[in-house]
C-alpha positions in Angstrom: 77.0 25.9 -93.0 79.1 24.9 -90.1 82.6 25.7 -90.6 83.2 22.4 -89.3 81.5 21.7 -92.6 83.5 23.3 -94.6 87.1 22.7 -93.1 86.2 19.0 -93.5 84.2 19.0 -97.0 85.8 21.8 -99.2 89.3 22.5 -97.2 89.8 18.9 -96.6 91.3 20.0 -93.4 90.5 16.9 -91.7 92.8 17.1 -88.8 89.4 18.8 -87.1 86.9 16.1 -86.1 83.2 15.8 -85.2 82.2 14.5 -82.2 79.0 15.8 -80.6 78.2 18.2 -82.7 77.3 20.9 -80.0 80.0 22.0 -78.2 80.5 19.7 -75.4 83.4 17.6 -76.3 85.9 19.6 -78.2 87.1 17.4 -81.0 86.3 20.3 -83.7 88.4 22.9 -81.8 89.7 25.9 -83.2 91.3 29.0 -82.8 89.9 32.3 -84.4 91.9 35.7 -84.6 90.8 38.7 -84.3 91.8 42.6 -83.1 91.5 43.5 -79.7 90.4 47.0 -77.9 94.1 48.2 -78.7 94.3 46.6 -82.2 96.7 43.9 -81.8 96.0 40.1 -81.8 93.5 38.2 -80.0 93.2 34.2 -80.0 90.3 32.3 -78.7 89.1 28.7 -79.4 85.7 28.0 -80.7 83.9 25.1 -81.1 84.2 24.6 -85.0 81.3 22.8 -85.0 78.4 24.9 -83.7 80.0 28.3 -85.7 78.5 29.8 -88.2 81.2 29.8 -91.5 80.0 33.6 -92.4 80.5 34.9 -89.2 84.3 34.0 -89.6 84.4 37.1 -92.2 87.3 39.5 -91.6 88.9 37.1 -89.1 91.5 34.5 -89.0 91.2 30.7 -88.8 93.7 28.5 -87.1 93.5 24.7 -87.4 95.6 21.9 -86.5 97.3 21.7 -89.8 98.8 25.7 -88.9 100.3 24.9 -85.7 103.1 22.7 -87.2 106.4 24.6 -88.3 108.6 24.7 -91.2 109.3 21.3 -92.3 106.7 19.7 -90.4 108.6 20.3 -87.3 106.2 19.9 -84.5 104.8 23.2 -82.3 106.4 22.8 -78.5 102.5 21.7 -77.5 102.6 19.0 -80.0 105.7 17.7 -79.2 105.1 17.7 -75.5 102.2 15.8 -75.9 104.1 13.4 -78.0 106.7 12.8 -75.2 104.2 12.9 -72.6 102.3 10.0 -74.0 98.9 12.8 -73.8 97.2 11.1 -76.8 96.1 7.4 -77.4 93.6 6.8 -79.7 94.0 9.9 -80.9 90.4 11.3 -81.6 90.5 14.3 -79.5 94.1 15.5 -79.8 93.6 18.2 -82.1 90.8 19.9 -80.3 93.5 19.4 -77.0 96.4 20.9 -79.5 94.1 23.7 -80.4 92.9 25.0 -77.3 96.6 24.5 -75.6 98.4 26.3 -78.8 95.8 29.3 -78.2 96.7 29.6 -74.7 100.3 29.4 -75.3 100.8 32.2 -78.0 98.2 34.2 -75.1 100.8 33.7 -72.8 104.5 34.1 -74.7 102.6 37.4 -76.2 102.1 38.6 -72.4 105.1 36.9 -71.1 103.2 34.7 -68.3 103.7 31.0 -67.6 100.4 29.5 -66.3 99.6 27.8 -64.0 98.5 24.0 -63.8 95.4 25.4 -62.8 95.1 27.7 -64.9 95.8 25.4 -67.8 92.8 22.9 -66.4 90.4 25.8 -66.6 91.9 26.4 -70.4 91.6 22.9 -71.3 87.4 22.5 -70.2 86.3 22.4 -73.0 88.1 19.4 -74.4 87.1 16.0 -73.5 89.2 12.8 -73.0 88.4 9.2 -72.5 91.6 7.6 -73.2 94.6 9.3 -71.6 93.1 10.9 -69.0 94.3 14.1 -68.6 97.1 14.1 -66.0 99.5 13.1 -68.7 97.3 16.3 -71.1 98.1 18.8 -68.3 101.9 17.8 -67.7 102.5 18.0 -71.8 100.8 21.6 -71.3 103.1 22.6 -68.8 106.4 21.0 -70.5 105.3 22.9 -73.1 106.5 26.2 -72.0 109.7 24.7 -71.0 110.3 24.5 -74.7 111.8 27.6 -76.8 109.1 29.3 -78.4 109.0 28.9 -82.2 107.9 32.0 -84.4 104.5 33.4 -84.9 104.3 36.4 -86.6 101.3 38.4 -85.0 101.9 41.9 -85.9 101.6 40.2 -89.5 98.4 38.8 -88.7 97.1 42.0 -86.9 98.2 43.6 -90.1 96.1 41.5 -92.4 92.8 41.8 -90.1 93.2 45.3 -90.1 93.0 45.1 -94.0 89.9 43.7 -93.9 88.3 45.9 -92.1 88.6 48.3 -95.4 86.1 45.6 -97.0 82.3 46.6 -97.0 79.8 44.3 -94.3 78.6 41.1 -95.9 75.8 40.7 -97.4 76.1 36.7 -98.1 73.7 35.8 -101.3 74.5 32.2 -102.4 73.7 30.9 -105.9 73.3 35.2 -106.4 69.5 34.4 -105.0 68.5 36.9 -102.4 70.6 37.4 -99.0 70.7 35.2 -96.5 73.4 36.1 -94.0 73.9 40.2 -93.0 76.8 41.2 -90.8 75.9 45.0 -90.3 79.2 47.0 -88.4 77.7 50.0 -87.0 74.4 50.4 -84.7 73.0 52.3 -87.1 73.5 49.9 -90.2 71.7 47.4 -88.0 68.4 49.3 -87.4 68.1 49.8 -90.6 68.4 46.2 -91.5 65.8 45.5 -88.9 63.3 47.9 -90.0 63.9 46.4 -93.4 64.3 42.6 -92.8 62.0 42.3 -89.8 61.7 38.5 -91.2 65.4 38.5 -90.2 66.7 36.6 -87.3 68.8 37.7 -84.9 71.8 36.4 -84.6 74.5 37.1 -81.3 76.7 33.8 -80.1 75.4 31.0 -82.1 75.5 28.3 -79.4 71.8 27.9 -79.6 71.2 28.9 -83.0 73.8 26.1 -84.2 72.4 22.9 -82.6 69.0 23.3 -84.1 71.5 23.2 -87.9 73.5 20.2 -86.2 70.9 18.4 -84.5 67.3 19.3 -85.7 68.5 19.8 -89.7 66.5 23.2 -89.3 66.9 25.9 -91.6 67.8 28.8 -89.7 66.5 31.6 -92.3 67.7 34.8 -92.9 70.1 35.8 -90.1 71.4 39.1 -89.2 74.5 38.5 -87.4 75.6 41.4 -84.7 78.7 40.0 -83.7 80.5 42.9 -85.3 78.5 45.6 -84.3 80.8 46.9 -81.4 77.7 48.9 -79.7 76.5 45.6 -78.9 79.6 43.9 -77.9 80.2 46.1 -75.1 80.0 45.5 -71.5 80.1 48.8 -69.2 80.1 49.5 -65.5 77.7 52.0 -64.3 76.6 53.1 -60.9 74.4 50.6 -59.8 74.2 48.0 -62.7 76.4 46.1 -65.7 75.2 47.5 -68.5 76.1 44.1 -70.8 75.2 44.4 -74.7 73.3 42.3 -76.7 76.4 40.9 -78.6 79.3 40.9 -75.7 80.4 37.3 -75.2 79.9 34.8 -71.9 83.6 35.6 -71.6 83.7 39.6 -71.4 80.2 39.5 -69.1 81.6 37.2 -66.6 84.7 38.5 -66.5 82.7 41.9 -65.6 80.3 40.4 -63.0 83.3 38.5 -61.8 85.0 41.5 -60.9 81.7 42.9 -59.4 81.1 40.1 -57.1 84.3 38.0 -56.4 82.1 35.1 -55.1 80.6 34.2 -58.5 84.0 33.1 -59.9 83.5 29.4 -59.6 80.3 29.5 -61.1 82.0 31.3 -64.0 84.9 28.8 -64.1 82.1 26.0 -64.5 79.3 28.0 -66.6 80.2 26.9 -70.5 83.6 26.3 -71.2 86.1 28.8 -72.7 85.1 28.2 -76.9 81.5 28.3 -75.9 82.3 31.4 -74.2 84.4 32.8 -76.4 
C-alpha cells in the first residue's frame, strides 16, 4: 500500500490529496524525518502517493494536520499564505504547505533565509492552476518574516534514534509469509538475496510505485535497500563517482553537480525535490 493509502483510508488524515497519482503534481505531499550523517534531523518531502507505507519504518511522518500549533494556531507558512491570498480552490495547498514547512524548519535549523529562487526550485514539485504562483512564492518569503514557532527536533532525533534499537522488518500481513524485507547491513542483504532470489529489488520507488497506482500490479515480494547505508553512499574517487545502488537523485546530483558545475540546471530541472528525495 501507498501511504497515501493509508493516511487517507485508516488515518483519515485527509488534509493529503490525490491528484496524479505519480508524482507530478504534488497534492499528496509530505515530509519524512529521518537522521542525517551526524545524527541529527533531516526533513525532505515525498510524494505520498508513489511511497511505499513499509519503507516509512523507523522514520517520521509529517502531514498537513502537524504543522498547525497549539490551539490550532496556524504555522507562519500557513498563515502567510492565508494573507497572501496563495490558495483558491484550495486542492493543492497542502502539498504547497508541506514542501514550504520542510524548507522552513531546513532553513531556521541552519539559520539561512532563502532566496526567492531558491524557494522556486523548492516549490517544483507542486503544481498550481488557480493562484499562480507569484502570490505562492511571496507567502514563502513572508513567511520567514514571521517569528518562528517551536519544533522540537532534538526530540524527534531522539525518538528516531530509538528505533533504530528495533530489529529490520520483515512485513508478513495476515501472519502469511513475508512480503516486504528492509535488511540494514550489506551483509543481511546478500543473504536475503541468495535466499529470496524471487525477491525484487527495491531502491527509490518512483518506478516501482506507478505500476501499484496506475497498472493495479502486484509488485511481489520486495526487498527494500533504502536502509542499507553501503548502498546509500555516494563517494568521490580518482577518476569516477562511485554512486550506490540505494543513494538518492538528490545526494548523486548534488555529487556530480559539484564535479561538473555545468550540469546544475539540468539537475535543478531533472525530477523535482520529493521525487528526488
Amino acid at each position: 500500500r501507498t501511504v497515501l493509502e493509508w493516511l487517507r483510508e485508516d488515518a483519515r488524515c485527509t488534509g493529503t490529496k490525490e491528484g496524479c497519482a505519480e508524482g507530478d503534481c504534488g497534492a499528496c505531499t509530505v515530509a519524512v524525518g529521518e537522521l542525517d550523517a551526524q545524527g541529527g534531523l533531516s526533513l525532505q518531502p515525498v510524494n505520498a502517493c508513489i511511497r511505499l507505507l513499509p519503507t516509512l519504518d523507523g522514520k517520521a511522518l509529517f502531514t498537513v494536520e502537524d504543522v498547525a500549533g497549539e490551539g490550532g494556531a496556524l504555522h507562519p507558512v500557513q498563515q502567510a499564505l492565508v494573507d497572501g491570498h496563495g490558495s483558491q480552490c484550495g486542492f493543492c495547498t497542502p502539498g504547497f504547505v508541506m514542501s514550504l514547512w520542510a524548507g522552513y524548519e531546513r532553513h531556521r535549523a541552519a539559520g539561512t533565509v532563502p532566496t526567492r529562487q531558491q524557494l522556486a526550485d523548492d516549490l517544483s514539485g507542486n503544481l498550481c492552476r488557480c493562484t499562480g504562483y507569484r502570490a505562492i512564492l511571496d507567502a514563502a518569503q513572508r513567511a520567514f518574516e514571521r517569528p518562528a514557532p517551536p519544533f522540537d527536533r532534538a526530540a524527534v532525533a531522539a525518538a528516531l534514534r530509538g528505533l533504530r534499537v528495533s530489529p529490520s522488518l520483515h512485513y508478513a500481513p495476515g501472519g502469511g509469509a513475508p512480503v516486504f524485507h528492509a535488511p540494514r547491513t550489506l551483509g543481511e542483504f546478500a543473504a536475503l538475496r541468495e535466499a529470496r532470489p524471487q525477491a525484487r529489488v527495491l531502491a527509490g520507488g518512483t518506478d516501482l510505485g506507478l505500476w501499484v497506482t496506475k497498472q493495479l500490479r502486484d509488485p511481489g515480494e520486495l526487498i527494500h535497500i533504502g536502509e542499507v547505508a553501503e548502498l546509500g553512499r555516494v563517494e568521490l574517487q580518482p577518476g569516477c563517482i562511485v554512486i550506490g545502488a540505494a543513494a538518492s537523485l538528490e545526494s548523486a546530483w548534488q555529487a556530480l553537480v559539484q564535479e561538473w558545475p555545468a550540469l546544475r540546471d539540468l539537475w535543478l530541472r531533472f525530477a523535482a525535490p520529493p521525487l528526488r528525495a
